[in-house]
N, C-alpha and C positions, 0 to 999 in steps of 0.2 A: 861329296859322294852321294847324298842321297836324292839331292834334286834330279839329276840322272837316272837314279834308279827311278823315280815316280814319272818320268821323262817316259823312259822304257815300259814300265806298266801301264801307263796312257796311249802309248802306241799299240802295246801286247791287247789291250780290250778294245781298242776301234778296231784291230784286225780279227778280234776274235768276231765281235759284233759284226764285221762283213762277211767272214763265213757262213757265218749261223744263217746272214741272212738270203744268202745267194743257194745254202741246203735249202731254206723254210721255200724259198722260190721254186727251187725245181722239186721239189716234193709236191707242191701243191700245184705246179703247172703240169702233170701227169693228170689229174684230174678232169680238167675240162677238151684233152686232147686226146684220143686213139692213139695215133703211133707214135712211137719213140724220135722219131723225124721231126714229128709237129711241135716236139718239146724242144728239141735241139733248136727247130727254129723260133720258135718263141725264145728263149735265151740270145740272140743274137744282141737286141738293145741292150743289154749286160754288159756283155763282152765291148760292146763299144762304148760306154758311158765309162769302162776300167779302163781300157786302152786313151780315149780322149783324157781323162785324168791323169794316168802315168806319164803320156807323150806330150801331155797340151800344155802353153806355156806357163 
């Protein structure tokens, strides 16, 4: 049972770690860009680097 469990908490902290760093991302892409637009598109290579990951072989 506990190999599992540390299974689970290796997962729970590289998920936690992609959030934190996808906030630290668009917090700080606000910065160098005026409108709320510029940021959304700036975040597009994200969304595709996740998406190629979860779909890619």
């Amino acid at each position: 049972m506990l190999p599992e469990r540390i299974g689970l908490v290796d997962v729970a902290f590289v998920l936690l770690g992609h959030l934190l760093a996808i906030w630290a991302a668009r917090a700080v892409a606000f910065d160098p860009f005026p409108g709320r637009l510029q940021v959304v598109r700036s975040q597009f290579p994200f969304v595709v680097m996740v998406l190629y990951t979860t779909l890619g072989p």
